[in-house]
C-alpha positions in Angstrom: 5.5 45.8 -21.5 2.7 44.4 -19.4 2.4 40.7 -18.2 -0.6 40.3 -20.3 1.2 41.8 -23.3 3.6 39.6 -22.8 1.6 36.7 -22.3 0.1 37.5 -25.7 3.3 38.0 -27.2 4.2 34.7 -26.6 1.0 32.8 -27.7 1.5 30.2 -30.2 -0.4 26.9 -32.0 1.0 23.3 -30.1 2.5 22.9 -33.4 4.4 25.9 -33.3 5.6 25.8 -30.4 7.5 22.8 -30.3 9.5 23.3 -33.5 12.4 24.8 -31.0 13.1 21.1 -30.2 15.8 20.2 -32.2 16.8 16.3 -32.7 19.8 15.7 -29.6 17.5 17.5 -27.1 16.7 16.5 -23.6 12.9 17.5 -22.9 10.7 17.3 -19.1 7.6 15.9 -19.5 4.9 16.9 -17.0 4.2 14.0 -15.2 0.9 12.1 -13.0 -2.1 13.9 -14.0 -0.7 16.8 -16.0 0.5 15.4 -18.8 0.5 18.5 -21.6 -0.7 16.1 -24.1 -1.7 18.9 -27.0 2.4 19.8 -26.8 2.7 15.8 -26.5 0.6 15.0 -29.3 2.2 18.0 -31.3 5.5 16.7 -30.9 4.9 13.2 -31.8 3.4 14.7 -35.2 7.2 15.9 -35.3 9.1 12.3 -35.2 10.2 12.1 -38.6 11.7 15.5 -38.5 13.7 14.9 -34.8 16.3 12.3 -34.2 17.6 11.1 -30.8 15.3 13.2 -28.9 15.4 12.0 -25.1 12.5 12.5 -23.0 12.5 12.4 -19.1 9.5 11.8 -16.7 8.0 10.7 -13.9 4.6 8.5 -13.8 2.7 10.0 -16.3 -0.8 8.8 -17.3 -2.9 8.8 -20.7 -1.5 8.4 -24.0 2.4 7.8 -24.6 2.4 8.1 -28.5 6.1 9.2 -28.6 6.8 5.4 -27.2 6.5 2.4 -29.5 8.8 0.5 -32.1 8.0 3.3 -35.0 9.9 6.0 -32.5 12.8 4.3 -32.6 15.6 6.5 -33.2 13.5 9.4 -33.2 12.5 9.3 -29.2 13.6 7.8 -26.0 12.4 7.7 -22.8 13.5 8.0 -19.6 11.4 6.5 -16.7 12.1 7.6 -13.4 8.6 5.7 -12.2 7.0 3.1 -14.3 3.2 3.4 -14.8 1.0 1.2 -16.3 1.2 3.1 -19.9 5.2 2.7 -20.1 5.6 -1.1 -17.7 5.4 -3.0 -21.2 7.9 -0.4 -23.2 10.3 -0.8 -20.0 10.4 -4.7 -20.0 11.4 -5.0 -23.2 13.6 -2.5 -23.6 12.8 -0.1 -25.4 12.3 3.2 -22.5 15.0 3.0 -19.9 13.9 3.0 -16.3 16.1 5.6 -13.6 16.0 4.4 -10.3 15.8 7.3 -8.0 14.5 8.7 -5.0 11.8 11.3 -5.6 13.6 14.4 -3.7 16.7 13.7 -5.6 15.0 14.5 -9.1 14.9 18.1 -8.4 19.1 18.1 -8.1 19.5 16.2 -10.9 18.2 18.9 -12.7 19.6 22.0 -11.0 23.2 20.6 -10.7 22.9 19.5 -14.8 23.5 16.0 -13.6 20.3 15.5 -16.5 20.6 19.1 -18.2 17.2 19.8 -20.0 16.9 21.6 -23.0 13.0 21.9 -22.8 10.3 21.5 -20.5 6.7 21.0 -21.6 4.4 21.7 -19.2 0.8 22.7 -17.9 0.1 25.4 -16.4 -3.3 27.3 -14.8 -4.3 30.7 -16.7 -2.7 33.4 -15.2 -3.7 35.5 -12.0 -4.4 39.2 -11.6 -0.4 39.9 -10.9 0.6 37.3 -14.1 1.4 34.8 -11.9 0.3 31.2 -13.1 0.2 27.8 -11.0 1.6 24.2 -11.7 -1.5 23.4 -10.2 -1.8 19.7 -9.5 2.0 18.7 -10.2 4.6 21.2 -8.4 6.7 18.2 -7.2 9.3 17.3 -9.9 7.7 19.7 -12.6 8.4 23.2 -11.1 12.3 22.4 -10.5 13.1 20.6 -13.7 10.5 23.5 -15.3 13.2 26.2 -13.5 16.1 24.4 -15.0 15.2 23.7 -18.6 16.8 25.6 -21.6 12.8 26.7 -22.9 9.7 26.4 -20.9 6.8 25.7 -23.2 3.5 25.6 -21.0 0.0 24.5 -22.2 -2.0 26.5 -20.2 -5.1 24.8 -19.5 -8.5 26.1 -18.1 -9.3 22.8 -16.4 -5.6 23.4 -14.2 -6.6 24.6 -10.9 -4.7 27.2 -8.8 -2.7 25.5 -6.2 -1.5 27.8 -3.3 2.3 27.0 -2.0 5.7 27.0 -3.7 3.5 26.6 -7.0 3.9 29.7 -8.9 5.9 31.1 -12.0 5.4 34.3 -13.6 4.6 34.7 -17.3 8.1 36.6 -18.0 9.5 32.8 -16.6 7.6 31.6 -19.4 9.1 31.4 -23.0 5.5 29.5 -25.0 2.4 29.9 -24.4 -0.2 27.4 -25.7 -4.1 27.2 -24.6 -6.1 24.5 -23.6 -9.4 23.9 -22.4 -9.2 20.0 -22.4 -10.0 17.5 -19.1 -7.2 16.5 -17.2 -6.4 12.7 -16.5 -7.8 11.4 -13.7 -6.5 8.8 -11.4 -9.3 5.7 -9.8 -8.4 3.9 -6.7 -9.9 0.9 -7.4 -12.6 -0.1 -4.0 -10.4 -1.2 -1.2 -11.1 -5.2 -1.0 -11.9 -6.9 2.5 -8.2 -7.8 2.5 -7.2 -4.6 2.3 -10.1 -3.1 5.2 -8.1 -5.5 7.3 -4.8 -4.4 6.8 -6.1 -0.5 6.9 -7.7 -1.5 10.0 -4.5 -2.9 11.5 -3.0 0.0 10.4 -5.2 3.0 11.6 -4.8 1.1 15.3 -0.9 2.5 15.3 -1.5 5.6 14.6 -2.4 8.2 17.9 -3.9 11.5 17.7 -2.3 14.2 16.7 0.4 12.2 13.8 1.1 13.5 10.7 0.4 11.1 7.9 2.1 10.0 4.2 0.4 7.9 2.5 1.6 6.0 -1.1 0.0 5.3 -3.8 -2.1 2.1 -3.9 -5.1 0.5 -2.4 -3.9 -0.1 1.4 -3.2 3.5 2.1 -6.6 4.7 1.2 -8.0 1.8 3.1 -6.2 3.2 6.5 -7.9 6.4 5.6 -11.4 4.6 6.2 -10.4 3.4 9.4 -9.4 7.1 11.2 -12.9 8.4 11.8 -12.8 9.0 15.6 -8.7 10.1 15.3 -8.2 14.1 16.4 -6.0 16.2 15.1 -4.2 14.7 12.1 -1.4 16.6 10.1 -0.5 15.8 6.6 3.0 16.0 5.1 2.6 14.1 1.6 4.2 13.8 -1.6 1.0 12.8 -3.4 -2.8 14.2 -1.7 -4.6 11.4 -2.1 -9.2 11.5 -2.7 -9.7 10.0 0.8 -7.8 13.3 2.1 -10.4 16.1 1.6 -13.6 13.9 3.5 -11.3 13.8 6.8 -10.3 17.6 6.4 -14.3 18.3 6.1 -14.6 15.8 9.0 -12.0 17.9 11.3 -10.3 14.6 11.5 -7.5 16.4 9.5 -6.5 19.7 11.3 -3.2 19.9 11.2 -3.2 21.7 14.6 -0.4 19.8 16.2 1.9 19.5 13.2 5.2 21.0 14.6 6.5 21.7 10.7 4.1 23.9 8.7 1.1 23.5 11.6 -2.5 24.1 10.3 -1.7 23.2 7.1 -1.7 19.9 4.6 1.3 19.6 2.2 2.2 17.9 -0.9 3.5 18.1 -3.9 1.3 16.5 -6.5 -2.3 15.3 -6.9 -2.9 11.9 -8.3 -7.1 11.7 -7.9 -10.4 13.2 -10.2 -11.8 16.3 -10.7 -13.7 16.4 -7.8 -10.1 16.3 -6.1 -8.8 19.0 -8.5 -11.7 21.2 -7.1 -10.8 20.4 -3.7 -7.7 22.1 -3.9 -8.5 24.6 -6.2 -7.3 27.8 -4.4 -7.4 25.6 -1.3 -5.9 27.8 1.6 -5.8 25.1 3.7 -3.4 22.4 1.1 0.1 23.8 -0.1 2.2 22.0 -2.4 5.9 22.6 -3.0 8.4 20.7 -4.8 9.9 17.2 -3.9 13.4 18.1 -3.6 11.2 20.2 0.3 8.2 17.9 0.6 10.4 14.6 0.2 13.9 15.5 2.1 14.2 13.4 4.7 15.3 16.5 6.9 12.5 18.4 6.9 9.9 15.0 6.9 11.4 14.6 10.2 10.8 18.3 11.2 7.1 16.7 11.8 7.1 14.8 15.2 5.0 12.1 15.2 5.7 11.4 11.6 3.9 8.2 10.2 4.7 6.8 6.6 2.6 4.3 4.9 3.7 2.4 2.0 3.1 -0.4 0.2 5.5 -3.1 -1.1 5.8 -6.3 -3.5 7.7 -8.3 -1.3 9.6 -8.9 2.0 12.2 -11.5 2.9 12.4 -12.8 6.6 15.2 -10.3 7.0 13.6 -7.1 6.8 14.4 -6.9 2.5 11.7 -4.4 0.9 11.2 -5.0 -2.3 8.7 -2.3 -4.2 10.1 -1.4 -7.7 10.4 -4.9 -9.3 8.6 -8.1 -9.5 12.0 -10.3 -9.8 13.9 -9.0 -12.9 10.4 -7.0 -14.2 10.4 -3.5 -13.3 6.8 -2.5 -12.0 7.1 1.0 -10.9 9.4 2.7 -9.0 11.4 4.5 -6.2 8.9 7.4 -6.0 9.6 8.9 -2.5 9.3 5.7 -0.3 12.4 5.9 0.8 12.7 9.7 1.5 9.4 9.3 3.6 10.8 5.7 5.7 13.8 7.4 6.6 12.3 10.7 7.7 9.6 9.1 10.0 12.2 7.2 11.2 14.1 10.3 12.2 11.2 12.1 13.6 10.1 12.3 17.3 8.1 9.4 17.8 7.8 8.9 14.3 6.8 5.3 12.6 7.8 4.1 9.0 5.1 1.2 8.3 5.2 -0.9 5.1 1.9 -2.8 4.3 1.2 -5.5 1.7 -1.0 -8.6 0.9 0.6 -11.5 2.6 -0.5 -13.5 -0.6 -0.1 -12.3 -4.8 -1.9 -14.4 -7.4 -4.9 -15.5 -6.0 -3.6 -16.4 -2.6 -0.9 -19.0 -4.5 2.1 -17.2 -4.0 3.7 -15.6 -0.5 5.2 -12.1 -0.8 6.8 -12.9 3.1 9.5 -14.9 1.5 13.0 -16.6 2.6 14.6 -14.4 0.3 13.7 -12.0 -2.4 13.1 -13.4 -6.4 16.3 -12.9 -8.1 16.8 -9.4 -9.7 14.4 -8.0 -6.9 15.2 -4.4 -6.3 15.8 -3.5 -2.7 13.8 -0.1 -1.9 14.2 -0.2 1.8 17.3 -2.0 3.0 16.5 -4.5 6.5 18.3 -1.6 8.1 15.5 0.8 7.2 12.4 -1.5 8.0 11.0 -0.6 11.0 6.9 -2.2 10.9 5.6 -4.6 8.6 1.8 -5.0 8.4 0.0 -7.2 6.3 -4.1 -8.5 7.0 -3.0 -11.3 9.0 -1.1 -8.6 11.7 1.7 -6.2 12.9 5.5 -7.4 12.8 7.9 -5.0 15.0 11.4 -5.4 13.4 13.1 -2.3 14.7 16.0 -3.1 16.9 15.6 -7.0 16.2 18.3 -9.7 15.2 17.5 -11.8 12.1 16.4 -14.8 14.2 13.5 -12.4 15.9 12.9 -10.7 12.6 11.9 -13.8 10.6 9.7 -15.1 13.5 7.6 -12.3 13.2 7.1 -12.1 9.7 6.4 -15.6 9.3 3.8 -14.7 11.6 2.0 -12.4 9.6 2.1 -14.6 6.7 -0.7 -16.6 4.7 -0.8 -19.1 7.4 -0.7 -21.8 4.4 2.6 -20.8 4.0 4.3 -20.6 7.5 5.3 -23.8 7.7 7.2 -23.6 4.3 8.2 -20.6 5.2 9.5 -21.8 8.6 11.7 -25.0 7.1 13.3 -22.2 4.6 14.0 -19.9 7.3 15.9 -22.7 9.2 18.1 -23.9 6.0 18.8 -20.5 5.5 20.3 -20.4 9.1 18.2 -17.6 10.4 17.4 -19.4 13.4 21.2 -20.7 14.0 22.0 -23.5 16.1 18.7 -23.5 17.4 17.2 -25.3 14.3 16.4 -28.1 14.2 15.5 -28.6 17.8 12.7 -28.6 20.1 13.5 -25.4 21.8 11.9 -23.6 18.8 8.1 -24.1 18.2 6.8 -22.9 14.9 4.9 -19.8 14.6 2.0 -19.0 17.0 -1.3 -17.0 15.9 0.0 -14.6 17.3 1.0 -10.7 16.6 4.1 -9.7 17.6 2.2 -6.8 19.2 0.5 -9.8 21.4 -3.1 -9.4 19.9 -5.2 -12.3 17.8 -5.0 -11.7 13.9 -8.2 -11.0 12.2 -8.8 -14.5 10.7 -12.3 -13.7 9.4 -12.9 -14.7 5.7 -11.2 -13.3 2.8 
């Protein structure tokens, strides 16, 4: 039998194809901006015939119809990063959250740590040869696609063909369903003035010829606007972000001294629009492969020069990262901060940066703090922080005792609050027998990279 008459074989309505879940099952959800949500939709029209039907995902946007009180019993949800559509379901208990580093998802699946019974999918049409692409989500999708029971793929005109460790043959496949519906699409909102700053401050550590990940958020795309003039840029990224493609048209994005896949960008998802999706439609240039390769730590480090970007919640004056959780409230998740921190860290001449807002809530509340809200999840332990950067400057904690630490990140704080900040730090004992005393004069304006803070108006 041929691909194609296979392929055709194997066609089926949504409806149809997701009467093989049976109530007990454990079913993959494509996740970010490939959400299958005819085989979604289709299996919600199912509840009242399913009971105790777990299903697993990352962020996922759009619609989330198999979540809400009349589910109960019928689906539950497990979170491994909490989006905006799912925050509300999470805080009140009704879809679990997994904490979990991004390149330990894959294993999870493989090893039958989370055995899967289904994956649903989408999937580009197929090539010449029967091959079709994950397109715009290889990252956790492809593995825990690979490991499930049944793979039931909504194949979708508007997927484009994604070069890389991004294929599966039809013969993989066990359902077919076609699509020809937009994808979700993913807006940065405009970087604000406080977040040009820190972008700014950002951009100014990063030399020619470093390979760049950025998170997800506001301040990394601001740092994007601030490397015009850089040469020689590599990428090595879990998510390929919309400021990406106008410095690879630029040649500000070459790749050509990457020492781990040189001459090449690589991901392992899209989060972005369509204009994105076109970019790296049969994009030679981009490869994606899945997290369990983009995000190990190993081969992150196989990049010299390595530079992570991230964003965080909140940072004690020990070096305490706190990105998953406001206090007890999960807000999003592990995602592959960690994976990326440690592997820059490991890298030759590589930099793990966190940058945030010095202030939340309208300037009234500090997120530099004595010590972190109470049920704040730790993301990157003190031993892991290496650079803090927030608008106000740059604070160097590598290889620094507590004492130095909380000097420096008091200095980067909303100056209304160093003083505050300052008193707290001495209670706590930070500064030891030094405090009180007049050996110890309160924070300076300045960086602890000795330059003057931007101090312009916010």
């Amino acid at each position: 039998m041929s691909w194609l008459q296979d392929y055709r074989a194997k066609l089926q309505t949504a409806d149809e194809a997701v009467r093989t879940i049976t109530s007990g099952d454990r079913v993959y959800l494509g996740a970010g901006c490939a959400v299958p949500h005819e085989l979604v939709e289709a299996l919600s029209r199912r509840s009242e015939q399913l009971h105790d039907v777990e299903i697993v995902h990352h962020l996922t946007l759009g619609a989330t119809p198999y979540v809400g009180k009349e589910m109960e019993g019928h689906f539950r949800t497990s979170d491994f990063f909490v989006g905006e559509n799912t925050r509300a379901a999470v805080n009140s208990g009704s879809v679990d959250y997994v904490p979990a580093h991004l390149h330990d998802m894959p294993r999870m699946f493989k090893e039958g740590r989370l055995p899967l019974d289904a994956a649903l999918v989408i999937l580009s049409p197929p090539d010449e040869h029967g091959f079709c692409s994950f397109g715009i989500e290889v990252g956790v999708t492809k593995p825990a696609a690979l490991a499930a029971g049944r793979i039931i793929a909504e194949v979708n005109r508007q997927m484009p063909r994604t070069l890389g460790d991004s294929f599966i043959h039809v013969s993989r496949v066990h359902t077919f369903v076609e699509a020809d519906r937009d994808l979700d699409e993913y807006r940065n909102s405009e970087a604000t003035e406080i977040e040009k700053r820190i972008g700014k401050h950002v951009a100014e550590l990063i030399d020619d010829g470093a390979c760049l990940q950025l998170g997800i958020g506001g301040i990394p795309d601001a740092v994007l606007g601030f490397l015009h003039g850089k040469q020689d840029l590599g990428v090595h990224t879990e998510m390929f972000t919309a400021a990406l493609p106008q410095l690879i048209e630029r040649g500000i994005v070459t790749g050509e001294r990457k020492t781990f896949h040189p001459g090449k960008a690589v991901a392992g998802f899209v989060l972005g629009t369509r204009e994105l999706f076109d970019f790296v439609h049969d994009n030679a240039l981009v490869e994606f492969h899945p997290t369990d390769y983009i995000n190990n730590p190993i081969n992150i480090a196989r990049n010299d020069n390595m530079i992570a970007i991230n964003s965080a919640l909140q940072v004690d004056l020990t070096g305490q990262i706190c990105s998953d959780s406001i206090g007890e409230r999960i807000f999003g998740g592990f995602g592959g901060q960690a994976d990326f921190m440690r592997g820059a860290a490991l890298s030759k001449g590589g930099l793990p940066i966190t940058a945030l807002l010095a202030t939340a809530r309208d300037a009234t509340v500090s997120r530099i703090v004595p010590t972190l809200d109470v049920g704040a999840g730790v993301v990157i332990t003190r031993a892991d922080a290496h650079v803090v950067v927030t608008e106000n400057g740059v604070a160097q904690l590598f290889g620094r005792n507590v004492r130095e630490r909380a000097r420096a990140l008091i200095e980067i704080a909303d100056p209304q609050f160093q003083a505050e900040l300052y008193d707290a730090a001495g209670k706590r004992g930070l500064f030891g027998r030094l405090y009180p005393g007049a050996d110890l004069d309160p924070p300076s304006d300045r960086t602890d990279r000795g330059d003057s803070p931007d101090t312009g108006d916010v």
